[in-house]
C-alpha positions as CSV (number, residue, x, y, z in Angstrom):
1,X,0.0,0.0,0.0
2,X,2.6,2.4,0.8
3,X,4.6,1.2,-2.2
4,X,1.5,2.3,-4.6
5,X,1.5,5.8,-2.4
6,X,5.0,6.6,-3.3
7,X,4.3,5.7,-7.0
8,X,1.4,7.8,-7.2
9,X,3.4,11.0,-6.0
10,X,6.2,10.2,-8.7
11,X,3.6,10.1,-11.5
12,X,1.9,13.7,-10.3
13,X,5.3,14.6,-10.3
14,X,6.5,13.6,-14.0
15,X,2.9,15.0,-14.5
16,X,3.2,18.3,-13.2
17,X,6.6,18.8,-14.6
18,X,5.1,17.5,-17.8
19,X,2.1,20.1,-18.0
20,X,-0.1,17.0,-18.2
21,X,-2.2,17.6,-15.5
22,X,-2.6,16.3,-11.6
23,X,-0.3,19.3,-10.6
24,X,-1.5,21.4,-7.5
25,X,0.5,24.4,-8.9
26,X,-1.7,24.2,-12.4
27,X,-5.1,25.9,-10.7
28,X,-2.9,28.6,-9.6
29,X,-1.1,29.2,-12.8
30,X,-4.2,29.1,-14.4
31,X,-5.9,31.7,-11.9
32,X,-2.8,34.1,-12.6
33,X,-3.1,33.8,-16.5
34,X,-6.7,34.3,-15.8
35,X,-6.0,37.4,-14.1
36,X,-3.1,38.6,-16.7
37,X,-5.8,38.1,-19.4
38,X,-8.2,40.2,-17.7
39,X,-6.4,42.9,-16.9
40,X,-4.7,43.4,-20.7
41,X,-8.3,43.0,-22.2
42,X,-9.5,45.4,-19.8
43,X,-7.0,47.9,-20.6
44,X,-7.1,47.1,-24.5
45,X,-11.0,48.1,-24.5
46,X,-10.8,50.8,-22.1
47,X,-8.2,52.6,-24.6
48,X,-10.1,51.8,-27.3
49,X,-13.3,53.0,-25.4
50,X,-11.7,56.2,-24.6
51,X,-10.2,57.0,-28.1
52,X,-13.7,56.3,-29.7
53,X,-15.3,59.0,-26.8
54,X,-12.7,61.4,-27.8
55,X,-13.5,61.4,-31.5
56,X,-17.4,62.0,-30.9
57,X,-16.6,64.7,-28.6
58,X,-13.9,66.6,-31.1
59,X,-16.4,66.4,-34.1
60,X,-19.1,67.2,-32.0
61,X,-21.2,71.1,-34.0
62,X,-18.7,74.6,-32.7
63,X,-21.6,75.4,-30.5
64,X,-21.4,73.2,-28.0
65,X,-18.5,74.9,-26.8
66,X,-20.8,77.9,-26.6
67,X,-23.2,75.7,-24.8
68,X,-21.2,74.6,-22.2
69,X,-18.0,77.1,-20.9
70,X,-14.7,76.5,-19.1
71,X,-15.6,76.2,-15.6
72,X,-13.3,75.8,-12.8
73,X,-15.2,73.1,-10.9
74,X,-12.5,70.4,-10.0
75,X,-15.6,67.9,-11.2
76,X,-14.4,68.8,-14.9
77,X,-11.0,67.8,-14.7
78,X,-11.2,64.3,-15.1
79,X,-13.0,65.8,-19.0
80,X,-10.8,68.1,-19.3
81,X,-7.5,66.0,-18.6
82,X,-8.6,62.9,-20.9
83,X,-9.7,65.9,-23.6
84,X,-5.8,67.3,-23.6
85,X,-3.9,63.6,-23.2
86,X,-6.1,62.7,-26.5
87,X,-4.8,65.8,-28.4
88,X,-1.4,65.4,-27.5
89,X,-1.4,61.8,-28.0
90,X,-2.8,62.4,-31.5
91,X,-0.1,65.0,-32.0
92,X,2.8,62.7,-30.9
93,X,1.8,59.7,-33.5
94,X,1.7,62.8,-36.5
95,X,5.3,63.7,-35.1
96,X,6.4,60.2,-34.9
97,X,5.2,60.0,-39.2
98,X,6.5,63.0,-39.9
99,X,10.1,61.9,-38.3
100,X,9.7,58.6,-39.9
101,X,9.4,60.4,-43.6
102,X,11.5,63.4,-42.6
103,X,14.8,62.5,-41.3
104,X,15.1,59.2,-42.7
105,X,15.2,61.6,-46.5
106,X,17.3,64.1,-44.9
107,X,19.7,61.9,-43.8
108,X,19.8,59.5,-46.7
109,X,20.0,61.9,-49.3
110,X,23.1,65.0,-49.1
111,X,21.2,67.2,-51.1
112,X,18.1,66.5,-49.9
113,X,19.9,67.3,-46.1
114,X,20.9,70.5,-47.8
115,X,17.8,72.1,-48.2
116,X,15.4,69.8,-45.3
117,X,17.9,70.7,-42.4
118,X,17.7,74.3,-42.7
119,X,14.2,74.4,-43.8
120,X,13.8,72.3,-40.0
121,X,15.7,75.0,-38.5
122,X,13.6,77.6,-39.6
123,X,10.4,75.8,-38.5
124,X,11.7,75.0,-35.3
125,X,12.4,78.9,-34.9
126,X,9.0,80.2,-35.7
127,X,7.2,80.4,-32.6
128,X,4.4,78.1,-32.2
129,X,1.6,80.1,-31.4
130,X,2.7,82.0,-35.4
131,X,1.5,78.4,-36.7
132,X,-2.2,79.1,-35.4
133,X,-2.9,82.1,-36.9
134,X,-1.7,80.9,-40.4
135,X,-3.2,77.3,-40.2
136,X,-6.6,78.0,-38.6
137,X,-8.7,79.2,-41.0
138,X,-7.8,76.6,-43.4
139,X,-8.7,74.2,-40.8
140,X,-12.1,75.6,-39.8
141,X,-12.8,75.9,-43.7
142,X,-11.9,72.1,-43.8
143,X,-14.7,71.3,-41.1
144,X,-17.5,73.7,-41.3
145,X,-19.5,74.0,-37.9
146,X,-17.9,71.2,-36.1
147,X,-15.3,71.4,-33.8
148,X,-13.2,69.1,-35.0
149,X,-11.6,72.0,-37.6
150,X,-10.7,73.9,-34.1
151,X,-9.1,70.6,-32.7
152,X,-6.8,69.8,-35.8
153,X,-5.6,73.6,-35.1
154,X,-4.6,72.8,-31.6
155,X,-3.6,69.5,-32.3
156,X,-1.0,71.2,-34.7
157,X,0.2,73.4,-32.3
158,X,1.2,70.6,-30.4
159,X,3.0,68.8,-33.3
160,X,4.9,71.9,-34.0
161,X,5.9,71.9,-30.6
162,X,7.0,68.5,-30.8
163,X,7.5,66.6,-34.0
164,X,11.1,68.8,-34.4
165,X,13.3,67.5,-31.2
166,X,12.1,63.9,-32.4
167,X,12.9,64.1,-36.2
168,X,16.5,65.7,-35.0
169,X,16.9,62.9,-32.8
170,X,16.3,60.3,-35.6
171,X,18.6,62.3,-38.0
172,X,21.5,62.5,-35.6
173,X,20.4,58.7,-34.9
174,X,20.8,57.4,-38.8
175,X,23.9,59.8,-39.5
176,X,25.9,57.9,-36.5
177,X,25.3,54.4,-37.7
178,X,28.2,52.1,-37.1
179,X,30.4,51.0,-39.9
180,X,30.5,48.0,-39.5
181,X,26.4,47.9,-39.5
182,X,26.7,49.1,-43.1
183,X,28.8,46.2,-44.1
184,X,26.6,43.6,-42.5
185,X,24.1,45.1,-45.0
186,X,25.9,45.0,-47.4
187,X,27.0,41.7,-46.6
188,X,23.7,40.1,-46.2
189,X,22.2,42.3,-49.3
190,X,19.4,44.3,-47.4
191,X,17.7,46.5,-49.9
192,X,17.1,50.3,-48.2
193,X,13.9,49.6,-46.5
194,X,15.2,46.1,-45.1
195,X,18.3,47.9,-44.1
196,X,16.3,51.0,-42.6
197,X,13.6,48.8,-40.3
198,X,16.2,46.0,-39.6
199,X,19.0,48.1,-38.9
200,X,19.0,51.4,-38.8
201,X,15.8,52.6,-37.2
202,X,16.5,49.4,-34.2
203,X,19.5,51.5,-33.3
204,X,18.1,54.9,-33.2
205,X,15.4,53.6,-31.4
206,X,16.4,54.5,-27.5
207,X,17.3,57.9,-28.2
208,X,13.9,58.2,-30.3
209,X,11.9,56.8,-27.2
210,X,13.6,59.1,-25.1
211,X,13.5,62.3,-27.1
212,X,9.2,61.3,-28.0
213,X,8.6,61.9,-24.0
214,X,10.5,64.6,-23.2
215,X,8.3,66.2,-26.8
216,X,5.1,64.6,-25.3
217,X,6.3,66.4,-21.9
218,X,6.9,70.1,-23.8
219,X,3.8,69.5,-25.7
220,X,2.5,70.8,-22.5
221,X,4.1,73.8,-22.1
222,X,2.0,75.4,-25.7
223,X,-1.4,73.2,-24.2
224,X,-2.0,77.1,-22.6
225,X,-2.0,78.7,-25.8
226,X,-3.5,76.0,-28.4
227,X,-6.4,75.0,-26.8
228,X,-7.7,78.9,-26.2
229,X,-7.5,80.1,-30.0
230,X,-8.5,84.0,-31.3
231,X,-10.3,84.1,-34.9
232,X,-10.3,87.6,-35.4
233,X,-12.9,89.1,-32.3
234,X,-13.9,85.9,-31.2
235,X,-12.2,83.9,-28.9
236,X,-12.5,79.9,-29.4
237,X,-11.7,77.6,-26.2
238,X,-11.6,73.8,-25.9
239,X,-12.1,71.6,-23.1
240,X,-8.9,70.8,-21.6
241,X,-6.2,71.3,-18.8
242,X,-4.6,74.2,-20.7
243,X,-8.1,76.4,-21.1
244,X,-8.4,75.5,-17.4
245,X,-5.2,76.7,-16.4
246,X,-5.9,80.2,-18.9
247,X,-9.1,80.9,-17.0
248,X,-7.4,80.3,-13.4
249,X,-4.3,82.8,-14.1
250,X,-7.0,85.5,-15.3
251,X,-8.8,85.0,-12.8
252,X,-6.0,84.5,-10.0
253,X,-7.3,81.3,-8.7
254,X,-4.0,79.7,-6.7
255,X,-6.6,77.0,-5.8
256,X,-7.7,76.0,-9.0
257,X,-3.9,76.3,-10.6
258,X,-2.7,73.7,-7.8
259,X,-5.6,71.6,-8.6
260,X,-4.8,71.9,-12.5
261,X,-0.9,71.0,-11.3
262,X,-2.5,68.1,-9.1
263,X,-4.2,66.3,-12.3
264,X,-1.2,66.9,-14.7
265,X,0.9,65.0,-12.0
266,X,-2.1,61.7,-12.5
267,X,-1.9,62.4,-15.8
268,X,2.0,62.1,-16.8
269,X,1.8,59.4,-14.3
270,X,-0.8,56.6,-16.0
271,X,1.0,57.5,-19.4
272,X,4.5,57.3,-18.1
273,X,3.3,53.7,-16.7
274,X,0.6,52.5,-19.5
275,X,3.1,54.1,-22.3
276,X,6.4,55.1,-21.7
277,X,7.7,52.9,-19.6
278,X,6.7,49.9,-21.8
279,X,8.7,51.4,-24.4
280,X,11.8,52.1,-22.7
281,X,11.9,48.8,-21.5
282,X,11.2,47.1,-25.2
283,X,13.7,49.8,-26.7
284,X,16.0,48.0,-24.4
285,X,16.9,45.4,-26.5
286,X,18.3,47.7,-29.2
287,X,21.1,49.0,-27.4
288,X,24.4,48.3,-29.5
289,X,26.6,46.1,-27.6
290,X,27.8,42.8,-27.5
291,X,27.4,42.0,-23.7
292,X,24.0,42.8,-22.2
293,X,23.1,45.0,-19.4
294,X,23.2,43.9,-15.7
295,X,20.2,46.3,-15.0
296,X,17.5,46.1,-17.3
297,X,14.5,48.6,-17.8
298,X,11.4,47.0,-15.7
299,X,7.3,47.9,-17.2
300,X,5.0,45.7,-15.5
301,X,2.6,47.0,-18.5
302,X,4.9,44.6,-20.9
303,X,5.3,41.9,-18.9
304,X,1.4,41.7,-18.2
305,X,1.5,41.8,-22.0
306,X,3.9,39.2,-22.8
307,X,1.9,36.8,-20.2
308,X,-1.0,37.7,-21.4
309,X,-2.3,34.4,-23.8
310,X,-5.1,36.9,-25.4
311,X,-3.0,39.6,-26.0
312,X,-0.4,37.3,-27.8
313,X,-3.1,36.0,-29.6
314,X,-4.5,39.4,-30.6
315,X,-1.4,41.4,-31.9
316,X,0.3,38.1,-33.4
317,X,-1.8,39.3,-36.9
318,X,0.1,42.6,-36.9
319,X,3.2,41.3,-35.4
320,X,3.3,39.2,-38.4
321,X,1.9,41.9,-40.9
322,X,4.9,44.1,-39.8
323,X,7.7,41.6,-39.9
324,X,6.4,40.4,-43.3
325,X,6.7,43.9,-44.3
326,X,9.9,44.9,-43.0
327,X,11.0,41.8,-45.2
328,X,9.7,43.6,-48.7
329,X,12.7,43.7,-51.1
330,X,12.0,47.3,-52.1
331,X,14.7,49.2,-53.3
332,X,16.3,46.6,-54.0
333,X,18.3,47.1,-57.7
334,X,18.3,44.1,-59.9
335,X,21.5,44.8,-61.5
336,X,24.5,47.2,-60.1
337,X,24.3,50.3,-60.6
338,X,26.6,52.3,-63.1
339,X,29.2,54.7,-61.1
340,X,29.2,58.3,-61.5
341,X,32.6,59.6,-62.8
342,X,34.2,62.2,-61.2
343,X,33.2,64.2,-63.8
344,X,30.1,63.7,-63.7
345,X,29.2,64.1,-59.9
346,X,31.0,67.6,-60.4
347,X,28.6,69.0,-62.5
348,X,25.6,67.9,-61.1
349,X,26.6,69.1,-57.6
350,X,27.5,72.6,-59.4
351,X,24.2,72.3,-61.1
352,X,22.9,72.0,-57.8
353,X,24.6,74.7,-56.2
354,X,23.4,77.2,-59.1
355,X,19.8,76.5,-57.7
356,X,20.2,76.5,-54.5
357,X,22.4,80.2,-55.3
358,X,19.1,81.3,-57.4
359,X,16.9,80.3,-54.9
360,X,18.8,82.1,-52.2
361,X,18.9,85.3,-54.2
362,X,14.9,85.1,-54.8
363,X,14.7,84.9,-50.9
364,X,17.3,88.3,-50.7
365,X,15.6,90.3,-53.4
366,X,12.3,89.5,-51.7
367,X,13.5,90.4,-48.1
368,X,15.2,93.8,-49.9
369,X,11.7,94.3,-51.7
370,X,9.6,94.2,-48.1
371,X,12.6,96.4,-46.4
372,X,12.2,99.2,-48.7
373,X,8.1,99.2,-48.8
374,X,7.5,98.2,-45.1
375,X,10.5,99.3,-43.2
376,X,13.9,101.3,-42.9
377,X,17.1,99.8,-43.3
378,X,17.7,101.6,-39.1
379,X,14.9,99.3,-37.8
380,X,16.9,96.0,-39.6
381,X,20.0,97.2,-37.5
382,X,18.1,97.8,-34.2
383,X,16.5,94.4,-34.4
384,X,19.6,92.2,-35.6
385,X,21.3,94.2,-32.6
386,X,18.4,92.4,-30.6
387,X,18.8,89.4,-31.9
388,X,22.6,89.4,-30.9
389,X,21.4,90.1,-26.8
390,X,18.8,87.3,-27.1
391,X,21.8,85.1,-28.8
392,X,24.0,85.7,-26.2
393,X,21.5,85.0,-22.9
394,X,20.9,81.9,-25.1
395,X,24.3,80.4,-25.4
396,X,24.9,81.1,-21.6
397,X,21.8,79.4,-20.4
398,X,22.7,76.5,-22.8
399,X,26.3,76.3,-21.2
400,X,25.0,76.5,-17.5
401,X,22.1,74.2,-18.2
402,X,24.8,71.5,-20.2
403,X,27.3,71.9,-16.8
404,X,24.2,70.9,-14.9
405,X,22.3,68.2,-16.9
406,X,24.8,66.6,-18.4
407,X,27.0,65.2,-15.4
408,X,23.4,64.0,-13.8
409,X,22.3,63.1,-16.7
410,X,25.2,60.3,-17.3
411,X,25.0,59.2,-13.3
412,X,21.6,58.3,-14.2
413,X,21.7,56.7,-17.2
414,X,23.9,54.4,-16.0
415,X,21.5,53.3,-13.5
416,X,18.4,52.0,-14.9
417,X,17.0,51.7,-11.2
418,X,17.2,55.1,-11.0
419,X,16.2,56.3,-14.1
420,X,12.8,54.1,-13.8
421,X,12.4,57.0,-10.6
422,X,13.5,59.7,-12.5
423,X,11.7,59.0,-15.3
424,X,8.4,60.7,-14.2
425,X,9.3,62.8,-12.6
426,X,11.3,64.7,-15.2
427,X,8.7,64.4,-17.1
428,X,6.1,66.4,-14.7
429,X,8.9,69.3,-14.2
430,X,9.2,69.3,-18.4
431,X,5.6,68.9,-18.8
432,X,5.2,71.7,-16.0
433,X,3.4,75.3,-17.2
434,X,6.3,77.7,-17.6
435,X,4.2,80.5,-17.5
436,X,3.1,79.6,-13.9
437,X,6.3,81.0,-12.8
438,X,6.3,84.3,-14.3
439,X,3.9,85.7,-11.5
440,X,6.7,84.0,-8.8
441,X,9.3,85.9,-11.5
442,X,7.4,89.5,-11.3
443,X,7.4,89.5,-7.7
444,X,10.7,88.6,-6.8
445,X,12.0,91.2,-9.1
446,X,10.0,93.9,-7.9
447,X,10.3,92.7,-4.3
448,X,14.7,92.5,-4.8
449,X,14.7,95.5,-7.2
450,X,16.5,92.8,-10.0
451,X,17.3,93.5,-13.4
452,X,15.3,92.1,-15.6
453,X,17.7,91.8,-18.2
454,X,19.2,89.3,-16.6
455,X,16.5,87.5,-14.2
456,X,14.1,87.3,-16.3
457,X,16.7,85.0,-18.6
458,X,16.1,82.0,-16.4
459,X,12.5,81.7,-18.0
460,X,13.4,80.9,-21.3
461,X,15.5,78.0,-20.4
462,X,12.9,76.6,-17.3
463,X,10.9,74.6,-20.3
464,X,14.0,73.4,-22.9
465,X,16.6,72.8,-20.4
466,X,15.0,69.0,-20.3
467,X,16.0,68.1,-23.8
468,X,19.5,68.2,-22.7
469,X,19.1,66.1,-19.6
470,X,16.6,63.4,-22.0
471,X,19.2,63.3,-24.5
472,X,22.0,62.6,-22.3
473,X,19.9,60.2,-19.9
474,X,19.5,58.2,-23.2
475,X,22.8,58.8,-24.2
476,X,24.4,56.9,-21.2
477,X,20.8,54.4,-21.3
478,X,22.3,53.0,-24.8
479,X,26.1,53.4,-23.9
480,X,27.5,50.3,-24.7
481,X,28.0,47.7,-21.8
482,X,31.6,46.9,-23.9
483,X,33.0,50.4,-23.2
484,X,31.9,50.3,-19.7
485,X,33.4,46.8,-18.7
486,X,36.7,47.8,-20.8
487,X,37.3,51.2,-19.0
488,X,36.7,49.2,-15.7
489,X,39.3,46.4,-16.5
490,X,41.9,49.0,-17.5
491,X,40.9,51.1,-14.4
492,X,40.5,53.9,-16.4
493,X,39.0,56.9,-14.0
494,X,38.5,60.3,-13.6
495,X,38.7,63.0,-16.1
496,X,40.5,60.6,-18.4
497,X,37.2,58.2,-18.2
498,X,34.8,61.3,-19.1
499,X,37.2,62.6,-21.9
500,X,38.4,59.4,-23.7
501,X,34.9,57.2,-23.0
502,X,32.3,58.7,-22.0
503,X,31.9,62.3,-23.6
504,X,32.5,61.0,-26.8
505,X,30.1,58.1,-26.3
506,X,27.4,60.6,-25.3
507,X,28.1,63.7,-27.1
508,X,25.7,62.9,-30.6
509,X,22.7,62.6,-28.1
510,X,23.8,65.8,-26.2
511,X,23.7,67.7,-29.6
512,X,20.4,67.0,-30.3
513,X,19.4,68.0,-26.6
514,X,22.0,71.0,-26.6
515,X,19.9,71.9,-30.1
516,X,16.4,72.0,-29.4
517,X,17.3,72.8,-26.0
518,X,18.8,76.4,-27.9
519,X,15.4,76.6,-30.3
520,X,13.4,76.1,-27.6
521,X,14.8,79.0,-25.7
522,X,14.3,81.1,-28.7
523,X,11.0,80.3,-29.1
524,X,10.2,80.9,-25.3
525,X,12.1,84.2,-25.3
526,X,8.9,85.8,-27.0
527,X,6.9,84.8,-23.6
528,X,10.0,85.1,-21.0
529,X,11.6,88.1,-22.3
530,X,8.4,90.3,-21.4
531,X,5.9,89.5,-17.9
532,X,3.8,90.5,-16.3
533,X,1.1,89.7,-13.5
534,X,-1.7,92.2,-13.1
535,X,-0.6,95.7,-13.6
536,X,3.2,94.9,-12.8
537,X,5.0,94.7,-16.3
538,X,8.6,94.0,-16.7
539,X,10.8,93.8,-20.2
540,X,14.1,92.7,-21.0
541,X,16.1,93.5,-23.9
542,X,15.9,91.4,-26.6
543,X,14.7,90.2,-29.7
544,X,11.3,88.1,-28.4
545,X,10.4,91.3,-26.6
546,X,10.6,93.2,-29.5
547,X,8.7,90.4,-31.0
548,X,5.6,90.4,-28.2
549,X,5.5,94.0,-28.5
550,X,4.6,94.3,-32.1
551,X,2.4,91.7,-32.2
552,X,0.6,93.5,-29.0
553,X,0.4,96.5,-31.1
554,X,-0.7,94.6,-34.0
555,X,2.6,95.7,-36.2
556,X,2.3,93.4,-38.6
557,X,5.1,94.6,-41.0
558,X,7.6,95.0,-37.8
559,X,6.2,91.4,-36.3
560,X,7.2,89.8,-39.5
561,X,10.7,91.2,-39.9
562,X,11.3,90.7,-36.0
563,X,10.0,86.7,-36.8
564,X,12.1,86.6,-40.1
565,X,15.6,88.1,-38.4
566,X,14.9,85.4,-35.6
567,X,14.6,82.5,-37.9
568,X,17.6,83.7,-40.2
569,X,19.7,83.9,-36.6
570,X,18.9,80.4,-35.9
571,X,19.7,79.0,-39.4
572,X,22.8,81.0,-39.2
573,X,23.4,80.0,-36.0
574,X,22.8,76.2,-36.6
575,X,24.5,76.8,-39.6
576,X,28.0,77.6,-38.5
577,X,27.9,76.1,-35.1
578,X,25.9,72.9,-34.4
579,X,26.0,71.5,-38.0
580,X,29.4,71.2,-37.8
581,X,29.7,69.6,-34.8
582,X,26.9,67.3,-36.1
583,X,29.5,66.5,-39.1
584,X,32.5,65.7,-36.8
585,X,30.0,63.9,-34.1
586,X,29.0,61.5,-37.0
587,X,32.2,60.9,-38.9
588,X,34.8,61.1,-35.5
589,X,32.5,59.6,-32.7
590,X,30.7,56.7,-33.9
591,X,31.1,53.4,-32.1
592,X,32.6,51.3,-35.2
């Protein structure tokens, strides 16, 4: 009898080990997958619940909005906050297609880069709140008496506030492939779009996730001014967190701002968890080395995901779709292609070169044409003098906010522990209202008796300074393990380690940061450079005041040359300074 005991044990043993059944532990792995299939399906339809609410309520007729004001009853929040995360959300994907389409041509193509960098430049210099009053009426024409023509407005606010970091990030990303990644391709005989979703895209992919949340965090920072729009007399404003915050400041409710900050806070919070995280942690396995990380990213959203049965079962169709895509030949040339002579490439770059010169000089004879019918040759002087103040405050801040950033930056990148911590909470501070410290700004200046010209500098760096330390936290996130374990072994330390290793391992993601970090500042010196709170008004020198001024007076000749001379500095700018220390980054500091 006790023979046939001990034989029964061994066979629900060999069973349970089997996955044949007569295992205690099966109910319970059954009750967890249970409960991991629940709670993906429950947050699959409650996405999809939410995105399908959103779309009836943003093509809902205009006068609803008329209907039913901006209150400041904390009971609208909730509304208001899902309203905002849905815009910007819709703004990020457009960003993350434009980047897709725009920086993979760039950087492919030289001449294409030629003429698609500096035209990126120039967009990233105009502010954002110039794009509304050009795109709006197109978009209201587009939808006639519904709001949704209104929400495509705002929602392009917030792409122009985004969609440049992230396409920057992806340029500098495919211009710093590795050698010997080209060869592989070469090797294996990828055709361009194999090569580019295989290969190239999988590397740039960690600084891409990075820089998309610190431009889903400074989406936040415009949310004020896009979602309450001006057509002429009549003021438009939507639902959301930034009409709610607009209607507290003018009406000086600290209660209802702290309430406001409150929900941004839940806010960043479920998308840092449901979205962010998730991708850090699956962008993880891009990172070019050849020995893994001891500390990997941790999402409890992907692992519910992977252990999730249904959800397997539910994306494996577009899993496949997408792999069987990526696989498409395309581009692929059937027989070599003949080389151009020397010759040959000469004359088509001067050919080249003669358009771009034409094109140039239609641009100066224009700009010579509206100086001479609009405004004196004096006024150009005075505002390129401007432009040179504004210039300098913004290559201090850049330098101060680099000194900072960086160094932390690094020390936390290297952790992924502590990175998962800082995560969200950079996000909050990026995502954080600058324009709910001007009042703070007004009264410390009239309270010290400060110079403006120089305190009120600080502002135009509160909202950018975060694509530095982004940049540089995924910098040191996809520093190769190799470099790390090397410099360890050799015992090399100090300034030595940060000069030979880990500044040059870094420095291509701190350009992109250190650059829209610097376009950022120029676009918030038009808000920084002039405050106010009540009837207290301060003004610095500088080119965004002169800016906000003439578009207070409603100057338009004088707003567009102040506008023009600002984007022509930051071409210039970018021109002679960051582009070529893109061109070294990429050809001297690649990790071949």
């Amino acid at each position: 009898m006790q023979d046939l005991r001990i034989s029964e044990r061994i066979v629900t043993r060999i069973a349970s080990v089997s996955g044949t059944g007569g295992s205690l532990l099966a109910p319970r792995k059954a009750v967890r997958n249970f409960w991991f299939d629940t709670l993906a399906f429950a947050i699959v339809v409650a996405f999809l619940m939410y995105v399908a609410w959103g779309m009836m309520e943003m093509s809902a007729p205009i006068g609803v909005l008329k209907q039913t004001p901006i209150s400041l009853d904390i009971s609208n929040l909730p509304e208001y906050a899902m309203r905002t995360t849905l815009r910007m959300l819709i703004a990020v994907l457009a960003s993350l297609l434009f980047t897709l389409l725009y920086a993979t041509a760039a950087a492919k193509s030289r001449k294409a880069g030629q003429i698609m960098i500096p035209i990126l430049d120039v967009l990233q210099s105009v502010p954002v709140l110039g794009y509304i009053s050009f795109t709006l009426t197109g978009f209201i024409a587009l939808f006639p008496g519904s709001m949704l023509g209104v929400e495509c407005a705002a929602i392009f606010a917030i792409f122009t506030s985004q969609a440049w970091n992230m396409t920057f990030s992806l340029y500098q990303s495919l211009k710093s492939v590795p050698g010997e990644m080209d060869e592989a391709a070469n090797m294996f005989r990828l055709s361009g779009w194999q090569k580019f979703w295989k290969m190239e895209l999988p590397f740039a992919m960690p600084g891409l996730v990075w820089n998309t949340m610190i431009s889903m965090s400074g989406g936040w920072f415009f949310v004020v001014a896009s979602e309450a729009i001006t057509v002429g007399n009549q003021k438009i404003t939507l639902p959301g967190i930034g009409s709610y915050i607009a209607l507290a400041i003018e009406q000086r409710d600290l209660g209802a701002i702290g309430w406001a900050i409150a929900t941004m806070t839940v806010v960043i919070l479920l998308y840092d968890q449901l979205l962010f995280r998730p991708l850090v942690a699956w962008s993880d396995k891009f990172r070019y080395e050849m020995t893994a990380s001891q500390e990997a990213p941790y999402s409890w959203v992907r692992n519910l995901f992977i252990k999730s049965r249904y959800a397997r079962k539910l994306f494996a169709p577009v899993a496949w779709l997408a792999g069987k895509a990526m696989r498409l030949p395309f581009a692929r040339p059937a027989v070599a292609p003949r080389s151009i002579s020397v010759k040959e490439a000469r004359i088509i770059d001067t050919l080249w070169y003669v358009l771009l010169t034409l094109a140039g000089l239609v641009a100066v004879w224009q700009v010579i044409s509206f100086l001479n019918t609009s405004v004196t040759w004096q006024e150009l002087g005075h505002v390129m003098l401007l432009a040179l103040v504004t210039l300098l405050r913004v290559m201090v801040l850049i330098a101060l906010a680099s000194l900072v950033w960086v160094p932390l930056g690094v020390y936390i990148g290297f952790r992924p522990r502590y990175a998962q911590i800082v995560q969200p909470l950079a996000q909050f501070l990026a995502a954080f209202p600058a324009n709910l410290f001007f009042p703070v700004a007004v009264m410390l200046i009239s309270h010290y008796g400060l110079t403006p010209n120089i305190w009120l500098s600080p502002l135009m760096i509160l909202g950018t300074q975060w694509y530095i330390l982004f940049n540089v936290i995924a910098a040191a996130s996809a520093f190769p393990n190799d470099l790390r374990e090397v410099s360890r072994n050799l015992h090399v330390r100090g300034w030595l380690l940060w000069k030979r290793i880990i500044l040059p391992g870094i420095f291509p993601y701190y350009l992109t940061g250190a650059l829209n970090a610097s376009g950022g500042a120029w676009n918030a010196s038009i808000v920084s450079e002039v405050v106010s709170w009540g009837d207290v008004r301060y003004e610095a020198i500088g080119l965004g005041a002169y800016i906000a001024n003439m578009t207070q007076r409603g100057d338009f000749a004088h707003t567009v040359l102040g506008v023009g001379v600002m984007a022509l500095t930051v071409v210039l700018f970018n021109r002679f300074f960051w582009r070529p220390l893109y061109i070294m980054s990429a050809k001297k500091l690649r990790f071949d």
